[in-house]
N, C-alpha and C positions, 0 to 999 in steps of 0.2 A: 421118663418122658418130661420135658420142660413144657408144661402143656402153661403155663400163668405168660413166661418167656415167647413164647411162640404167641399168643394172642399178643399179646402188648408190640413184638413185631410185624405182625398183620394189619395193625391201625397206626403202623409208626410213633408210637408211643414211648419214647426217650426219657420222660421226666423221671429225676431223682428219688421222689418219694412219691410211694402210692400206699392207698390208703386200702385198708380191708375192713367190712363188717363183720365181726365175731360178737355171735348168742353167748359161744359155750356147748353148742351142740355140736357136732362128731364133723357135721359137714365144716361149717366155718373154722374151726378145729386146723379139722387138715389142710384147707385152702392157706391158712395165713401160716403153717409152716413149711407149708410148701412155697411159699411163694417167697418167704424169709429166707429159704434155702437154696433159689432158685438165683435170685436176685443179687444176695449178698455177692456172689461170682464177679458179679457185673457190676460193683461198689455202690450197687441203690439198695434205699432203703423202705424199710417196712412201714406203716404206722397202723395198730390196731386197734379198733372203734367199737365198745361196746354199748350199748344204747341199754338202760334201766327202765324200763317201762312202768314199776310198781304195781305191776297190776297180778303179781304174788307176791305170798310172804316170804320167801325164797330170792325172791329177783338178785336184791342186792346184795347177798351170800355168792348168787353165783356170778354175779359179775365180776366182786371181788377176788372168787377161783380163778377167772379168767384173769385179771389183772396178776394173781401171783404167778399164773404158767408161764403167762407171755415176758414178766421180768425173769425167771427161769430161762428163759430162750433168748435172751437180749431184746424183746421186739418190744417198742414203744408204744407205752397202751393207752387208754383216756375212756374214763367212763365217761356217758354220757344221761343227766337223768330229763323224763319227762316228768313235768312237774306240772301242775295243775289240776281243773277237773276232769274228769274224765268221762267221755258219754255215758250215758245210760243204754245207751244201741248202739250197733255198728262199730263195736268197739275194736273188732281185729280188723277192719280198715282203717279206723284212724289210731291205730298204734303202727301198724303200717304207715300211716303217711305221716307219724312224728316223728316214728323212725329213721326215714330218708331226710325231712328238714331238719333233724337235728347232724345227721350225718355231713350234710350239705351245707348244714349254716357253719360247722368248725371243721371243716372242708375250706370254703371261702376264707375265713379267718385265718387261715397258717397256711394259706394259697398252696394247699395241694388241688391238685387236677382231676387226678382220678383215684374211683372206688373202685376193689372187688368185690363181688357180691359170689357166696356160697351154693345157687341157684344148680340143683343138677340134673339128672336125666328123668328121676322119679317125678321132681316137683315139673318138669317139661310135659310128661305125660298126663299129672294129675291136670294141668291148666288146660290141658286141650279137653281133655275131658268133661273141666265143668265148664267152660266155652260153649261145647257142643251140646250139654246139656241146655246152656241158657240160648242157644238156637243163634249163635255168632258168626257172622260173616267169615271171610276169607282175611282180613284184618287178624279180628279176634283170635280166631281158627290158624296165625299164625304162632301163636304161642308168647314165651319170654327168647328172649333178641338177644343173640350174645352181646351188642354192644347197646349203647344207649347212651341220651343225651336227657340231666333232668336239674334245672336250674343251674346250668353251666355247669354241671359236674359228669365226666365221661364216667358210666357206669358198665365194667367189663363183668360178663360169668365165665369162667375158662372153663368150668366144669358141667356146663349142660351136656357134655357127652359120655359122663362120666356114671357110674351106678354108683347110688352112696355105700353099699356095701364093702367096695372097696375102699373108702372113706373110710369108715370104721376098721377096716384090716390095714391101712397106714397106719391107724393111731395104736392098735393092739400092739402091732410090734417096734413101737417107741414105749407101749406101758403108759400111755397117757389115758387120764377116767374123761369124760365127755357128759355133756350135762344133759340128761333127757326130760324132754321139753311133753310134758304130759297131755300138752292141749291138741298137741297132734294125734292122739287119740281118741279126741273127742269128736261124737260122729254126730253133735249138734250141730255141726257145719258141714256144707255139700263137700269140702275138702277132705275133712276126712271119712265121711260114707268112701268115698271114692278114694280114699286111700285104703279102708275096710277092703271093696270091691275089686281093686288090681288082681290081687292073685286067683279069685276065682273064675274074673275075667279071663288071664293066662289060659287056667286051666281047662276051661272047657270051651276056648277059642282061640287060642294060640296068637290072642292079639297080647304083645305084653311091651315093655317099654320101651324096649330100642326098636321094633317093628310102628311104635305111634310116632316116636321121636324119627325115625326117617320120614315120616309120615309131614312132621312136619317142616322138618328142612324141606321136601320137596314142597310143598304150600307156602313156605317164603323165598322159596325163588319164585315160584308164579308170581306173590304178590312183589318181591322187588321187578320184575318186569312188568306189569302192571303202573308200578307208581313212575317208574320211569317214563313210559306213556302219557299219561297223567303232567307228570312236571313239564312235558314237549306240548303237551297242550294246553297246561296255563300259560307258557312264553308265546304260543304261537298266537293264539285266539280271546287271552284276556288281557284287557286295557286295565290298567290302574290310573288313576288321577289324584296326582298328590298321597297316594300313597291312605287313604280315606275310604275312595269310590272305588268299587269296581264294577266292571259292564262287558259285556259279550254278549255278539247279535244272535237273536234269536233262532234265527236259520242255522245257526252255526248248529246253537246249543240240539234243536231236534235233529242236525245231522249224528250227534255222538252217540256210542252205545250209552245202554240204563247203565253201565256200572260205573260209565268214566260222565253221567250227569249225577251219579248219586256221592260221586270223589269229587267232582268240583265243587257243588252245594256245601258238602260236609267240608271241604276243606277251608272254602270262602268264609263261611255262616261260625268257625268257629271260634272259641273264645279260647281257654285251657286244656278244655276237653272236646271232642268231637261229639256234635250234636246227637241226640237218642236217633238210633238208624230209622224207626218208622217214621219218626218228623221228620226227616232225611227225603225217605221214599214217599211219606203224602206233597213234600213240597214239590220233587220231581213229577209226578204223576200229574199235580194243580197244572205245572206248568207246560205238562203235553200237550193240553187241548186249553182252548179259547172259548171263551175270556177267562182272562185270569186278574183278578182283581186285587193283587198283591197278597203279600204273608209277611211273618214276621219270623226269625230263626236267630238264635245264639245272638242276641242283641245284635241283628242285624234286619233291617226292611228291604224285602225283593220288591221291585218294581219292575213291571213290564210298560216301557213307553219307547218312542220312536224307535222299533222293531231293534231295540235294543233291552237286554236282562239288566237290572239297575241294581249292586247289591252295598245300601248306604249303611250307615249306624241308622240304629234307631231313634235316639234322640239326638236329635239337634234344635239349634235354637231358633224360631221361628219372630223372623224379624218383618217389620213395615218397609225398612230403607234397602232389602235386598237387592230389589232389583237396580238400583242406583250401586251399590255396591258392587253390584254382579258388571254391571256398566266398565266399572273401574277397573273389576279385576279383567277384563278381557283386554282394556287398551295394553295393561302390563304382562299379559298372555293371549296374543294374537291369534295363537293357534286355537284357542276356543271360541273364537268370535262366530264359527261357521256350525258350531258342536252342541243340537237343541239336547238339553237337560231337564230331565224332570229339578222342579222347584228343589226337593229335599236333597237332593245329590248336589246341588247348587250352594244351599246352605251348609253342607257337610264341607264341602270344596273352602268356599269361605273361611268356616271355623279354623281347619286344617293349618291354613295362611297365616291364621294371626287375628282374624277381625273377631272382635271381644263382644260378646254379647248383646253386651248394653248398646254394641256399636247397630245390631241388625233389628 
């Protein structure tokens, strides 16, 4: 089955070289010769990324293994190392996320386009699972995404449908060793309790991975139907100005359901990340009932004035000559001369344009 081929023509994906993440472990393993095998057909090529985290005494041994298979196999390799210090907490999230910036900053650099990522049907089930544990919305609760977008880099999984077992029984009958990644045994994180947990889940409730993994395709098509809604209602019913403000009438806002006021909020209010859901839902709830005396959310200030929702930056610069300014800007935009604004949305408006600080 051409399953790397068949995803990359599904999102029309033509480019020459695409790029794979390989650990050394069994899964990324078979992803990059599969896909070296799949590809070569079609005269594209491979390029495989291994990221050195140092965070064993081992790391750099096995990266180097990976670098000898992969010139074994023709496939162009490049270690990549994390250098620096390294936290003292939370350190498999941010080897995690040096992981992808290092992937993505020599990504950018040799203007390849897109990664593969090793991601499969176990690791699909373990994420729903601690989601559900950490009590995740319909979002959350939709899992990891075959496709993705993360600092301009198209991020493909071909194999979330895939059992990594048979992963390991591609690599058995080429005879290739696969590097076992020990910390995946470690039930000091809810990932692996819950990789402990799988099988006797299975066992005495016949909930097991391909029965969650449908599970969760069917919860991301609700939520793709869902956001699509959502996207018809920010064209329809919110205003941007300059690209700074935005605003939607308040009537509008208490016509929508709670899910598509708690998706505007979160999606208005955010910066990189979507704001914490219960900051989310106390701002929604603030602004059911009256008065509401403003909030402040992901560096941004809601205001409620002229029975319209006001959602500005937080800081802007608060000037004496505004209003004089504001005079000006209207003769050079007519269309606001009739459009009462709160003060701060005014001053955001301004900034936006051009007028410098010192000028307001």
């Amino acid at each position: 089955m051409q399953i790397v081929e068949e995803l990359l023509a599904k999102y029309q994906i033509r480019d020459e070289v695409i790029a794979v993440g390989v650990s050394g472990g069994a899964d990324s393993l078979a992803l990059v010769l599969q896909a070296a095998e799949e590809l070569a057909v079609f005269g594209r090529k491979v390029v495989a990324l291994t990221v050195d985290h140092g965070l064993r005494p081992t790391s750099r041994l096995e990266a180097e293994y990976v670098a000898g298979l992969m010139q074994k196999h023709g496939i162009e390799h490049h270690i990549l190392t994390w250098t620096g210090e390294k936290p003292a907490t939370g350190i498999e999230e941010a080897a995690r996320q040096a992981r992808y910036a290092l992937i993505a900053e020599w990504c950018n650099q040799n203007e390849v386009r897109v990664l593969l990522t090793a991601h499969h049907a176990k690791d699909q089930a373990e994420t729903f699972l601690m989601r559900l544990q950490r009590g995740s919305g319909l979002e959350g609760l939709c899992g990891i995404r075959e496709y993705s977008v993360r600092d301009g880099l198209v991020i493909l999984r071909p194999l979330l449908g895939v059992n990594p077992e048979s992963l390991r029984d591609y690599l058995r009958q080429r005879d290739i060793v696969w590097v076992e990644d020990e910390s995946n045994r470690d039930t000091a994180f809810l990932r692996g309790k819950i990789r402990r947990f799988l099988p006797e889940l299975t066992e005495n409730t016949g909930i097991n991975i391909e029965k969650i993994c449908n599970a969760v395709h069917n919860l991301q098509s609700a939520e793709d139907y869902i956001e699509q809604q959502l996207e018809l209602l920010l064209a329809h019913d919110v205003v941007w100005d300059f690209g700074t403000v935005c605003r939607f009438k308040y009537t509008d806002y208490l016509s929508w359901h709670k899910e598509m006021k708690f998706r505007v909020l979160a999606r208005l209010c955010r910066r990189e990340y979507i704001p914490r859901a219960e900051r989310v839902l106390a701002l929604a709830n603030a602004l059911n009932t009256l008065p509401f005396t403003g909030a402040t959310l992901g560096g941004r200030e809601i205001i409620l004035a002229y029975d319209w929702i006001w959602i500005v930056p937080e800081r802007v610069s608060k000037g004496l000559q505004s209003r004089k300014l504001w005079a000006e800007f209207v003769q050079q935009h007519p269309l606001y001369k009739n459009v009462k604004m709160p003060h701060k949305a005014k001053l955001a408006i301004l900034q936006k344009v051009g007028v410098k600080s010192n000028d307001l």
